[in-house]
TIVEX-563436 format. One record per atom (N, C-alpha, C): residue in one letter; x, y, z. Coordinates in steps of 0.05 Angstrom, whole numbers, plus 5000, padded with zeros to 4 digits. Each point is the difference from the previous one (the first is absolute). Example, Ala and Ser with C-alpha at 12.3 -4.5 7.8 and 13.67 -1.06 7.14 Angstrom:
REM residues 2
A526448865156;A498250245000;A501850245000;S499350214986;S501650245001;S498550225014;
REM end
This chain:
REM residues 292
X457686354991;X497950094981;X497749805001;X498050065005;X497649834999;X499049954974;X498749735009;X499649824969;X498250134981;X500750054979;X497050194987;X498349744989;X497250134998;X498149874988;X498650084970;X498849854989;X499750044966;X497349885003;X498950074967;X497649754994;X500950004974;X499349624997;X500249904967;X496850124991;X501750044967;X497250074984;X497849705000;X500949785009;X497849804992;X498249995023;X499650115012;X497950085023;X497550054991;X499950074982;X497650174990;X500849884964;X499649705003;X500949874980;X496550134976;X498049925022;X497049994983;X499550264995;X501650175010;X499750334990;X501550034972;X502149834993;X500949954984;X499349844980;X498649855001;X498249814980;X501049754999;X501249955023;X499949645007;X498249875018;X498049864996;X498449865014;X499849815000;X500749875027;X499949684997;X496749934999;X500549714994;X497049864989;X498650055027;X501150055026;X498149915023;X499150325009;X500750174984;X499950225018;X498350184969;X499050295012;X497950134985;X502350274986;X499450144977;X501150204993;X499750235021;X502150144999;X500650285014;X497650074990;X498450205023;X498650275000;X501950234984;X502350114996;X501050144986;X502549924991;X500750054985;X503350024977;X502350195016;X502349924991;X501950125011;X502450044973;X500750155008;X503050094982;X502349935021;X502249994978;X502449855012;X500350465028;X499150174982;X500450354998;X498149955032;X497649835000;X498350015029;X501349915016;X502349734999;X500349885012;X502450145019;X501750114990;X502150175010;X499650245012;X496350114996;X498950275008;X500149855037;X498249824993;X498449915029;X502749845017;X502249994984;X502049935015;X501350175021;X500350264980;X500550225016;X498650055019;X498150025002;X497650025019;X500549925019;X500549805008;X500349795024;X503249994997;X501250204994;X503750135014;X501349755002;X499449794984;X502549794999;X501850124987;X502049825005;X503249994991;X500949874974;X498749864990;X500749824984;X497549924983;X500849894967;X497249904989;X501549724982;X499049864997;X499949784985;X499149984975;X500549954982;X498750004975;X499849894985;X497549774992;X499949884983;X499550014969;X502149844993;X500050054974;X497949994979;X498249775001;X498949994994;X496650194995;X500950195017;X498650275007;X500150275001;X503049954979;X501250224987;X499450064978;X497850094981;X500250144979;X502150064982;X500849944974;X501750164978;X502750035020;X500349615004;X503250045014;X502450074976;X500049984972;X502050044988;X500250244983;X498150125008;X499950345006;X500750135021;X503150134982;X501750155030;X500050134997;X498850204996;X498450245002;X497850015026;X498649814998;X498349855018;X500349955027;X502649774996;X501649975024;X500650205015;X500950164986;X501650215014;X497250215015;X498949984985;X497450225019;X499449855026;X500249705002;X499549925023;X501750015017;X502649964994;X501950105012;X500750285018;X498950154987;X499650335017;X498949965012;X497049764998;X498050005012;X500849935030;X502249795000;X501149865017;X501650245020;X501250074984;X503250155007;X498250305023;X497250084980;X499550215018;X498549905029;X498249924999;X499949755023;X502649945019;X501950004997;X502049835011;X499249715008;X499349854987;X500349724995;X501349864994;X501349825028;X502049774983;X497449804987;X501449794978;X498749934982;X501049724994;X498049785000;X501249824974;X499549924979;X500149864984;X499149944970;X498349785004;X498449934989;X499049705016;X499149734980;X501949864986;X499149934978;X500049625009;X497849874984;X499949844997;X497149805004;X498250145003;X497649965009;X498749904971;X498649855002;X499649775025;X501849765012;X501549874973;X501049684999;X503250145002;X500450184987;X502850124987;X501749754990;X501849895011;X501849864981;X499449704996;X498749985010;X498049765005;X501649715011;X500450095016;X502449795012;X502649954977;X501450194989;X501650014975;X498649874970;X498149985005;X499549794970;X499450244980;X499750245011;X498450184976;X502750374998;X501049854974;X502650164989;X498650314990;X497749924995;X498950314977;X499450165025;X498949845030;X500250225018;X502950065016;X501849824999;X502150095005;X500650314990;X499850004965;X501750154989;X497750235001;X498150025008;X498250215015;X500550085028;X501149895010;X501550025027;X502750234996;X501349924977;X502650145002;X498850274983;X498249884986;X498650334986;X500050205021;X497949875024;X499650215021;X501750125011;X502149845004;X502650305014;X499250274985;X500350034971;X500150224993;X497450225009;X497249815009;X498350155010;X500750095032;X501049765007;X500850125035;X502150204997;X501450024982;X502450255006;X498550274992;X497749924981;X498150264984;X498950095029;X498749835021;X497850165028;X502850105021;X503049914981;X501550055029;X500949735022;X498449855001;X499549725021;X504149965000;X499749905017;X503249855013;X500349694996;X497249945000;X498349715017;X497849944983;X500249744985;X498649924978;X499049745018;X496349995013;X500249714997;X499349834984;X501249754996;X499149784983;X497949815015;X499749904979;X498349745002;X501749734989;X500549835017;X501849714993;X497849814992;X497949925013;X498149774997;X497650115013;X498049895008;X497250095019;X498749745004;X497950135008;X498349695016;X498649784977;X500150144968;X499049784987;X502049834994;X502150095008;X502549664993;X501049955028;X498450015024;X500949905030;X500449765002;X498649794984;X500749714988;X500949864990;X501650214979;X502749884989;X501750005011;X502249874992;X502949945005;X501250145015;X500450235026;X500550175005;X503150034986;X501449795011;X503650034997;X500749954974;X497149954980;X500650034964;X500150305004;X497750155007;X499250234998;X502650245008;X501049965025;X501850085012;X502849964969;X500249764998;X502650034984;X499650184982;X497349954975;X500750094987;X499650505002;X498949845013;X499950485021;X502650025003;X501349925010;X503250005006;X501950014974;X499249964986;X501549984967;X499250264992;X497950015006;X498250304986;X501450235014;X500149885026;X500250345015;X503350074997;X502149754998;X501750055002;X501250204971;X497949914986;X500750214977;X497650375000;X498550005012;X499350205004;X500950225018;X501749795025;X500750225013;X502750204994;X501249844973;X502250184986;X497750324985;X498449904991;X499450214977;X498450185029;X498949965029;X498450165011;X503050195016;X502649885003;X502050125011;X500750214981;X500249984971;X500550164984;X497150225005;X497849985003;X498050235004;X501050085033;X502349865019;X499550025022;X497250035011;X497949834991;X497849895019;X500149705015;X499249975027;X499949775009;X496649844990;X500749775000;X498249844993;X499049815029;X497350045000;X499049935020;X497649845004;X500949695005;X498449834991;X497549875016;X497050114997;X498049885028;X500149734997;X499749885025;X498449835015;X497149994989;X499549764983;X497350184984;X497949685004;X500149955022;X499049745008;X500349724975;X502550055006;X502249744980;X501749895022;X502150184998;X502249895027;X499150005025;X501749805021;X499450085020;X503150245002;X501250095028;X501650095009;X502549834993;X499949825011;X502949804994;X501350044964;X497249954996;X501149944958;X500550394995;X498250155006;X500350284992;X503450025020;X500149955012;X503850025010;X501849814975;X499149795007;X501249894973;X501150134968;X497850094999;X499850124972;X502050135002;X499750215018;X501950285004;X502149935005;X501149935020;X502649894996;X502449884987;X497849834975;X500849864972;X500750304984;X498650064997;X500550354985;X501350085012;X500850045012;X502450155022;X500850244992;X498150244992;X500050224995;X498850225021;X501550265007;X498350195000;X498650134988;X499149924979;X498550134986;X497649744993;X499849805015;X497549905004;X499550005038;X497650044999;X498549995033;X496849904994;X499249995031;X497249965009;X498750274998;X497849904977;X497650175019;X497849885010;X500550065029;X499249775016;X496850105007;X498649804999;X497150035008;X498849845030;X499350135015;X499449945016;X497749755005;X498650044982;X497949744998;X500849804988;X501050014978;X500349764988;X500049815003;X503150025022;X501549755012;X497249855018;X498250145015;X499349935007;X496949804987;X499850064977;X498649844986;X500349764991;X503350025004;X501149684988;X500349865036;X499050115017;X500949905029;X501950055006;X501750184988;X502750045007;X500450265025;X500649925015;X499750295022;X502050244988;X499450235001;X500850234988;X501450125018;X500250005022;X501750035023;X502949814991;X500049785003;X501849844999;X502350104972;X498150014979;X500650054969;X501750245010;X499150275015;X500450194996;X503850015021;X499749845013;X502049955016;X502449944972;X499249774985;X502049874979;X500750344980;X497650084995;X500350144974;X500950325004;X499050125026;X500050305003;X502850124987;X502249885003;X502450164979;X499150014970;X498449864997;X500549954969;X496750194991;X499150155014;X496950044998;X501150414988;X498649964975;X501050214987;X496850265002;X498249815009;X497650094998;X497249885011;X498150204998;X498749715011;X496550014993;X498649865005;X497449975002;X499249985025;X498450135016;X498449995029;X497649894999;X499749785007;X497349944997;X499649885028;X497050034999;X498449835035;X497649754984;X500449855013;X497649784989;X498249895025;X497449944994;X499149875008;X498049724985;X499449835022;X498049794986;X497250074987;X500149994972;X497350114988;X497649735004;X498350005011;X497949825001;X498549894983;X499750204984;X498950014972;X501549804978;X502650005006;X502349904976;X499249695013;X501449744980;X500849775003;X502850005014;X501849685009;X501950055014;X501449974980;X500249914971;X501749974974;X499550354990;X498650204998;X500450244984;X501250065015;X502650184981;X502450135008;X499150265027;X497750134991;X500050195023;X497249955019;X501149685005;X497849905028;X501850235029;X502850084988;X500250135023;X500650294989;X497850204992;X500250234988;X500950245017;X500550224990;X501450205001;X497750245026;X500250085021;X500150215018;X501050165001;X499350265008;X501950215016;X502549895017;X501650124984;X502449975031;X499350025024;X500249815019;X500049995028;X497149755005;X498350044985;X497749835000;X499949674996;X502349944997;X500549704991;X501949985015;X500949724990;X501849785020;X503350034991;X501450174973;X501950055000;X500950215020;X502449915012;X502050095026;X501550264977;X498950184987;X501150194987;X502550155012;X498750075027;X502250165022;X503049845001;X498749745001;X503849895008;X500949984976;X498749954975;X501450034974;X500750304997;X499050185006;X501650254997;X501950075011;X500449875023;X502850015020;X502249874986;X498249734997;X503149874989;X501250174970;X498650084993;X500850224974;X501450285011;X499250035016;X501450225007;X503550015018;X499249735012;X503149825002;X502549994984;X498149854982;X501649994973;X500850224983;X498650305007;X501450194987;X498350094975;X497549894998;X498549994977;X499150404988;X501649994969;X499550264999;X496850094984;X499149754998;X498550054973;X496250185023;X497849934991;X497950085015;X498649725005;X497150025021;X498549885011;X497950034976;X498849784975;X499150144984;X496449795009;X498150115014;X498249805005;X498949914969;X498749815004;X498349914970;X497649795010;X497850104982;X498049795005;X499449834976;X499849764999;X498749964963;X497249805010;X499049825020;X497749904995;X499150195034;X498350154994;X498750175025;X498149735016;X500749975020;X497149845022;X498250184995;X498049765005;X496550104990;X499850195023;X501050025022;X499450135031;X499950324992;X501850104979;X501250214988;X497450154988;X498249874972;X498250054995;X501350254971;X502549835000;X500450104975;X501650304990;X501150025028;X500450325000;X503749965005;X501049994971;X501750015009;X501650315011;X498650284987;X501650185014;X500350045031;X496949875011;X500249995034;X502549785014;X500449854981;X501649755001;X502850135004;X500350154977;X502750114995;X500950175020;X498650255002;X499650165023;X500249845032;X499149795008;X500849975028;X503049875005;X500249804972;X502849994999;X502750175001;X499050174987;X502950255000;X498950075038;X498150075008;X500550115027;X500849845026;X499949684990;X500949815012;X503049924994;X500550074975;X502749904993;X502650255013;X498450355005;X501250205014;X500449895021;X497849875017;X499949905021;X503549785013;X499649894988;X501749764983;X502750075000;X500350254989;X503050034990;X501150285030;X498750115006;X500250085030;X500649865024;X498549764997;X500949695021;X503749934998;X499850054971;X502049835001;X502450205003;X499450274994;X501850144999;X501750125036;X496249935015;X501650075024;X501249845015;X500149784990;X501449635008;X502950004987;X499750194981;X503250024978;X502650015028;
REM end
């Protein structure tokens, strides 16, 4: 069976009304209802969904309309919670217990596959193996109550860990019901080759983020996205052999691309962005399927 491909809802983060300080507001607005239209559109397999871009999550009534929304589509799906900091390298309990809130929203869209957020790039300077312990305390108790929703918990690479410590983590938990959702860039922001990572982690990769980067000119070599976000295929991530090694490993989940800082080269468009990726990422999952 060939690898399917998805898009995360944070693609089209500024259609949504997040704008970073360096970048200009969307030309138009989006609904979480647009986002799933124009998904269809472009015949992916899969959608991502951030939470934070969900409307009247503890309205299940609500939920559930999105859910058809899903179900008629045929869309596999995940829940996507934890944006921006999420647990903030364990120090922050009130988002923990917002964490375990959300199962009940990921079981409301349907999702299998909840990702988390452990730490991010504003605590890359702390302690990592404080950070790590105390995630590991946390998760070991979350992944009882996400087994009882039977959802897996799936933790990004959110330019905190490198590969080594994100194995770490997991292993310390020693649950199926915690995994990677592995991002293709990340690793590579911390210098960590994503190839290599993907070698350590692909069993444990419940999901994923697709991303392509290149060197933004414009950025400094300290801002986090001096190496920003491209179309699949257009940058220096080896995407193809990370999809192989996933498909090695048996990986059931989708190819879900995502962009969050667009290169100036782009000019701001992320649906052209989005669009060459899904026909690159078909591209992509055909390679690997006739190599299977």
């Amino acid at each position: 069976m060939a690898l399917k491909i998805g898009i995360d809802s944070y693609c089209y983060h500024r259609c949504f009304g997040e704008v970073y300080p360096q970048q200009r507001p969307a030309a138009r607005t989006m609904t979480l209802e647009d986002f799933l239209k124009r998904a269809h559109e472009l015949g992916v397999d899969g959608v991502s969904l951030e939470s934070c871009f969900i409307p009247n999550k503890d309205d299940a009534g609500y939920l559930k309309s999105v859910k058809d929304r899903l179900d008629g589509c045929g869309f596999d799906r995940v829940f996507a919670w934890g944006h921006p900091d999420g647990l903030e390298g364990g120090k922050n309990k009130k988002e923990y217990k917002a964490m375990i809130a959300s199962l009940e929203h990921a079981k409301g869209i349907g999702a299998k596959v909840m990702r988390i957020v452990g730490s991010s790039l504003m605590f890359r300077f702390e302690d990592h193996q404080a950070q790590i312990k105390r995630l590991v305390k946390m998760l070991a108790e979350a992944v009882k109550v996400a087994q009882d929703y039977d959802i897996k918990l799936a933790i990004e690479n959110h330019i905190d860990f490198n590969a080594a410590e994100i194995l770490q983590l997991l292993e310390a938990v020693g649950s199926p019901y915690l995994g990677l959702n592995f991002d293709t860039g990340n690793f590579a922001r911390l210098l960590d080759d994503p190839v290599k990572g993907m070698e350590k982690l692909a069993k444990y990769t419940l999901a994923t983020h697709i991303k392509d980067l290149k060197v933004n000119p414009q950025a400094s070599v300290t801002d986090w996205f001096f190496f920003s976000t491209a179309p699949v295929g257009d940058g220096f991530i080896d995407n193809l052999q990370l999809a192989r090694l996933l498909k090695q490993a048996g990986f059931q989940g989708f190819l879900a691309m995502e962009l969050d800082f667009l290169h100036p080269d782009y000019h701001a468009d992320e649906d052209a962005a989005v669009a060459k990726s899904v026909q690159v990422l078909r591209q992509i999952s055909a390679k690997v399927e006739a190599q299977a």
